[in-house]
DOTORGU-992017 format. One record per residue (C-alpha): x, y, z; residue in one letter. Coordinates in steps of 0.05 Angstrom, whole numbers, plus 5000, padded with zeros to 4 digits. Example, Ala and Ser with C-alpha at 12.3 -4.5 7.8 and 13.67 -1.06 7.14 Angstrom:
BEGIN
px=5246 | py=4910 | pz=5156 | type=A $
px=5273 | py=4979 | pz=5143 | type=S $
% end
This chain:
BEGIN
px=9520 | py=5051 | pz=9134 | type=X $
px=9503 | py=5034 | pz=9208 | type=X $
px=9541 | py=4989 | pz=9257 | type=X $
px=9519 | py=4915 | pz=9237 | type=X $
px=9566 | py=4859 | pz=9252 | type=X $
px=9606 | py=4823 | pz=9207 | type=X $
px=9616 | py=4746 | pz=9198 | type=X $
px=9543 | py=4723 | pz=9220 | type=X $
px=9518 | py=4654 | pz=9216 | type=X $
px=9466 | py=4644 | pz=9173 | type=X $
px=9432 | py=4577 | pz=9169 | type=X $
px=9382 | py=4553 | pz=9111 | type=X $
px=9319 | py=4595 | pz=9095 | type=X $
px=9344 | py=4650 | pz=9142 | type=X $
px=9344 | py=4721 | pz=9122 | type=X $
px=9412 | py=4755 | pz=9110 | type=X $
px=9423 | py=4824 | pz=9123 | type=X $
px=9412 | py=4864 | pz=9056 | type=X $
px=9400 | py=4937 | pz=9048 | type=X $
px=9342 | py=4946 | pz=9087 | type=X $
px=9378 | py=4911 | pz=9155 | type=X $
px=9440 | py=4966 | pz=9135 | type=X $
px=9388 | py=5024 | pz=9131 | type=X $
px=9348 | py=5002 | pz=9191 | type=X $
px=9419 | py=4993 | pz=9226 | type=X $
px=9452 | py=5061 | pz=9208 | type=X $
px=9379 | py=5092 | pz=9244 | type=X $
px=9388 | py=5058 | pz=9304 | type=X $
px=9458 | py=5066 | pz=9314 | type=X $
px=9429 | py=5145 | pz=9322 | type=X $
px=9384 | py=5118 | pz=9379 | type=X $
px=9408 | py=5125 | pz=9449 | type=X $
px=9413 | py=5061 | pz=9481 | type=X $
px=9432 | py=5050 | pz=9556 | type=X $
px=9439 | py=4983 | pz=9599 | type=X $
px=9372 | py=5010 | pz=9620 | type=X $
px=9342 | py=5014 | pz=9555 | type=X $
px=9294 | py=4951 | pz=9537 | type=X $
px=9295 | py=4929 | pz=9457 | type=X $
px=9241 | py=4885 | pz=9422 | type=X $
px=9261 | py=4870 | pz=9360 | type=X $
px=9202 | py=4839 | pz=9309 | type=X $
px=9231 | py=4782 | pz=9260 | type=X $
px=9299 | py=4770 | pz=9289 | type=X $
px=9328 | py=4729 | pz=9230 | type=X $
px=9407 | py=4728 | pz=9235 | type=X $
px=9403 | py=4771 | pz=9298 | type=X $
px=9449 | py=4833 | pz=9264 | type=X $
px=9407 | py=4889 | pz=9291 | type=X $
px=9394 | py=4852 | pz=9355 | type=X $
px=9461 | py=4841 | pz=9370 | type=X $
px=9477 | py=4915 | pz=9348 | type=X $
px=9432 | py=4930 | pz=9406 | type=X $
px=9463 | py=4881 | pz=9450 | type=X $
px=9532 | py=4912 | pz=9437 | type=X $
px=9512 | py=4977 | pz=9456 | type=X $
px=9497 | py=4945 | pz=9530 | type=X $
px=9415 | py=4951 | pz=9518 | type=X $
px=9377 | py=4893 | pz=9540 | type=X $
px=9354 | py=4869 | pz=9481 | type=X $
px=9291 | py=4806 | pz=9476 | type=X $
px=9294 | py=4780 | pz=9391 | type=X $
px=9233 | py=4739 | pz=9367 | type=X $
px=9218 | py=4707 | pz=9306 | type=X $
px=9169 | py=4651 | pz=9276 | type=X $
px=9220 | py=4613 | pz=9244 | type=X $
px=9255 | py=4570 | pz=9295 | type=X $
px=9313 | py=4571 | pz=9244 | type=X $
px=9331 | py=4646 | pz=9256 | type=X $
px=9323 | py=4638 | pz=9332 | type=X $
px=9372 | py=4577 | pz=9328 | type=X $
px=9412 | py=4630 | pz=9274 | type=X $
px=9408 | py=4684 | pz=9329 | type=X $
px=9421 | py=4646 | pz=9396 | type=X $
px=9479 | py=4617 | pz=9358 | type=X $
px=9511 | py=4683 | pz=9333 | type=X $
px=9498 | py=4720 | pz=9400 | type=X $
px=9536 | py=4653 | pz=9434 | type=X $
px=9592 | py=4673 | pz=9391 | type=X $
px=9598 | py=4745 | pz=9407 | type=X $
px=9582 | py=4733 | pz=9486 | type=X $
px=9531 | py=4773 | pz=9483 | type=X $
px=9471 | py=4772 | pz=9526 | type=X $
px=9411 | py=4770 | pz=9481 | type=X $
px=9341 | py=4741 | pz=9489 | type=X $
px=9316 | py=4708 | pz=9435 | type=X $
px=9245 | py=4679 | pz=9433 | type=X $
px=9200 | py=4633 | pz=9388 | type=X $
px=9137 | py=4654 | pz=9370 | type=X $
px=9086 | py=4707 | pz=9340 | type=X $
px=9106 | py=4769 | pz=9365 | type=X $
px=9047 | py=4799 | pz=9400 | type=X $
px=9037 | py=4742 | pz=9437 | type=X $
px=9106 | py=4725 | pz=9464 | type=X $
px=9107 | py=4799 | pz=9488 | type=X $
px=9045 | py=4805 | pz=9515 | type=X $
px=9050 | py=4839 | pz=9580 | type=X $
px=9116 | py=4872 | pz=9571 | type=X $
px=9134 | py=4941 | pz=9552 | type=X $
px=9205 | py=4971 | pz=9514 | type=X $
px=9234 | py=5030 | pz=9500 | type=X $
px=9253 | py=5025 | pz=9427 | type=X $
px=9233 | py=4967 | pz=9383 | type=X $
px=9255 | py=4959 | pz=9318 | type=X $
px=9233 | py=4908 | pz=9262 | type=X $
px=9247 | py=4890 | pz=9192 | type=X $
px=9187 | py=4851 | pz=9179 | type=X $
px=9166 | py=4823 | pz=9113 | type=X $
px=9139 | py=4879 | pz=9062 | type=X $
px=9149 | py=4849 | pz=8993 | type=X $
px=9081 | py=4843 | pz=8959 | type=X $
px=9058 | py=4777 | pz=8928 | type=X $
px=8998 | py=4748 | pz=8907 | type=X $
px=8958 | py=4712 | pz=8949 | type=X $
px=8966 | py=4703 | pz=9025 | type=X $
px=9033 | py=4700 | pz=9063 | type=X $
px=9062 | py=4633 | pz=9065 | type=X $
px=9059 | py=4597 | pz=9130 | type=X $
px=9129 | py=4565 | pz=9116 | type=X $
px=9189 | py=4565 | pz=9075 | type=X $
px=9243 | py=4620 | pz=9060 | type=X $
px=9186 | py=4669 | pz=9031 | type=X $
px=9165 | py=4675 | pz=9098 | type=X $
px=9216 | py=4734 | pz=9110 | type=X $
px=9193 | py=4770 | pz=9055 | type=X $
px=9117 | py=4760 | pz=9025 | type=X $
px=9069 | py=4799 | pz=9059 | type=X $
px=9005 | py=4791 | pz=9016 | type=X $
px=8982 | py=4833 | pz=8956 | type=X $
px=8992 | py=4901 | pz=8986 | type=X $
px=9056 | py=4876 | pz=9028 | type=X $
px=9022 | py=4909 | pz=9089 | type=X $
px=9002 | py=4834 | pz=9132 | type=X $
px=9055 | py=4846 | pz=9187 | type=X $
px=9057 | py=4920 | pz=9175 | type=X $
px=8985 | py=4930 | pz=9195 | type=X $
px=8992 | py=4886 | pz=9259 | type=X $
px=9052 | py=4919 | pz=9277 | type=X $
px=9031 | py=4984 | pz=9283 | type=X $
px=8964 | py=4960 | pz=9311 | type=X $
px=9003 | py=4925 | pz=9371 | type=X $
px=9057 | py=4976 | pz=9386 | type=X $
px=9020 | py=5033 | pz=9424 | type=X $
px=9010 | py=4971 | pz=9474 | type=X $
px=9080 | py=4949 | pz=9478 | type=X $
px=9119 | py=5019 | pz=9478 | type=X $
px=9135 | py=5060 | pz=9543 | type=X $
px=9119 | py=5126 | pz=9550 | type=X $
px=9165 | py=5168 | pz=9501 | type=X $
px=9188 | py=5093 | pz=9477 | type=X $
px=9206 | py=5096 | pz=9393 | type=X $
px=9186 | py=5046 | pz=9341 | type=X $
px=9232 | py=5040 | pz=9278 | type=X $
px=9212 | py=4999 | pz=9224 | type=X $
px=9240 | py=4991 | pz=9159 | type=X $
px=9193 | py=4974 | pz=9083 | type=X $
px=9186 | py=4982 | pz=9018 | type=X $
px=9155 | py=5051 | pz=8995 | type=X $
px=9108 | py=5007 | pz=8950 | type=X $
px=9075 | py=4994 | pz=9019 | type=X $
px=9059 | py=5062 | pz=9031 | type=X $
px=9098 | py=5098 | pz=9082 | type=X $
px=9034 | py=5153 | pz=9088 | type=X $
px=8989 | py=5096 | pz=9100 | type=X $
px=9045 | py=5061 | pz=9162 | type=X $
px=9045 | py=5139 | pz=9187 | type=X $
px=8978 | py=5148 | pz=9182 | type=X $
px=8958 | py=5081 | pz=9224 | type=X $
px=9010 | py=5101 | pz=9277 | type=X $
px=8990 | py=5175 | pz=9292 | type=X $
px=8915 | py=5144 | pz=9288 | type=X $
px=8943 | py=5107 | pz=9348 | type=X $
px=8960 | py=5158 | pz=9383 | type=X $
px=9037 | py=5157 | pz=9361 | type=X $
px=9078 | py=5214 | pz=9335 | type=X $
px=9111 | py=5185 | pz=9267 | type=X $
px=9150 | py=5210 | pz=9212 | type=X $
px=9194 | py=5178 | pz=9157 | type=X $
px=9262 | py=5190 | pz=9182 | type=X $
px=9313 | py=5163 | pz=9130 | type=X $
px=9300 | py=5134 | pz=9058 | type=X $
px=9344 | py=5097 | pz=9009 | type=X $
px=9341 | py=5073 | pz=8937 | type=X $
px=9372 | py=5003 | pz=8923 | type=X $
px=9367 | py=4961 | pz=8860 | type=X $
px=9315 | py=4901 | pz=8849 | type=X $
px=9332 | py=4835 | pz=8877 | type=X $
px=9311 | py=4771 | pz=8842 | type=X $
px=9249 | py=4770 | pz=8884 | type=X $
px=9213 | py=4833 | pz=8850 | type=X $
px=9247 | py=4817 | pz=8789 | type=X $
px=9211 | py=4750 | pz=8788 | type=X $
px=9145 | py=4775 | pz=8798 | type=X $
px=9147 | py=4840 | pz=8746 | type=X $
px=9091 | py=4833 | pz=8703 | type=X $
px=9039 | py=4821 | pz=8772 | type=X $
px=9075 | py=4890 | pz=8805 | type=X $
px=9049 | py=4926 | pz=8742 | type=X $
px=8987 | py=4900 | pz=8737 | type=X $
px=8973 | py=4918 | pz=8807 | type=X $
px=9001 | py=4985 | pz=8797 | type=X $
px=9058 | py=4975 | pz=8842 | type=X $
px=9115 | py=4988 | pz=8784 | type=X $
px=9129 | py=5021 | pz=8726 | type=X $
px=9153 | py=4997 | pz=8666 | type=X $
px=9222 | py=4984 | pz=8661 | type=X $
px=9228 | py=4999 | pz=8730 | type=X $
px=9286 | py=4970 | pz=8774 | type=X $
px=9304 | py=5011 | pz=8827 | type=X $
px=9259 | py=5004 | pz=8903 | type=X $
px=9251 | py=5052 | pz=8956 | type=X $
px=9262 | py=5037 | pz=9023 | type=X $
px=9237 | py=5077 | pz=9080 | type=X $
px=9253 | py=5070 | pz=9154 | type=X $
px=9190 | py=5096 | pz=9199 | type=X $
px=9213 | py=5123 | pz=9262 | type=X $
px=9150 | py=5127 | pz=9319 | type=X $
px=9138 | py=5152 | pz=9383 | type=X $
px=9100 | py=5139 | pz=9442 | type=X $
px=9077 | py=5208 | pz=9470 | type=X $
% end
């Protein structure tokens, strides 16, 4: 499924392409992408779907809080000789200004209690009790950051709500759909934190199989 490279570097803490990069991957490899075509992409981490971009001859900027995935990325684009970006920094803020034809991001989605950490590995992945913290923002900020007929594709967990990431976007004046879906077993993460998913209604008993959902916008 999709087009992601093989053999990346991935240093410490840094987020390794699972399912949802592969999903989020095998959607944009169905984009068309030109040497003209500008790419944002939200919470670099290795750099696969970046670099998928940058393969394709797109001009592609990365960004990413952790300065160990833009270290991860600058080092695995350096490798391929391919041209790509990469920023540090909060993402609205490092963009500000700029617009893109297609962004893409697999931000972190996994609920958790309490806030999102402000460092460590969970960083990729916890994204507050309704796993919505960088979800929200996201498609708050995009409307301001797409081009005219520009697409947004982001990949999460269906216990986010896919109606409520539709919802927000078409709110913003964005046309948005959920374009692909998979199922893929429970990692350790969810596993871990079972008894709190049911309690906030977020799994069933005996449940251990998530839905992932890729949300495809666009700017009209």
């Amino acid at each position: 499924m999709g087009t992601l490279p093989t053999g990346l570097i991935a240093l410490p803490g840094v987020y390794q392409p699972q399912g949802d990069t592969r999903l989020l991957a095998h959607v944009l490899a169905q984009e068309a992408l030109t040497p003209r075509t500008d790419v944002l992409e939200i919470g670099t981490g290795t750099g696969a779907l970046a670099l998928q971009a940058a393969r394709r001859g797109a001009r592609v900027t990365a960004v990413d809080v952790s300065w160990r995935a833009v270290l991860t990325a600058r080092l695995n684009a350096a490798h391929r000789r391919l041209p790509l970006r990469v920023v540090h920094g909060d993402f609205a803020a490092r963009a500000l200004g700029s617009r893109f034809d297609v962004i893409i991001s697999n931000p972190p989605y996994v609920p958790a209690p309490g806030s999102p950490p402000s460092r460590g590995p969970e960083r990729a992945w916890d994204a507050g009790p309704d796993g919505r913290a960088v979800i929200d923002r996201i498609c708050a900020s995009v409307p301001a950051l797409l081009r005219p007929r520009g697409i947004l594709l982001m990949v999460h967990s269906g216990m986010c709500g896919a109606e409520e990431t539709v919802g927000q976007l078409e709110r913003a004046g964005l046309s948005a759909e959920v374009c692909a879906r998979s199922l893929v077993p429970w990692g350790p993460v969810l596993r871990s934190r079972r008894a709190w998913l049911e309690e906030q209604g977020l799994a069933a008993g005996a449940e251990e199989v998530e839905e992932l959902v890729v949300i495809r916008a666009r700017n009209l």
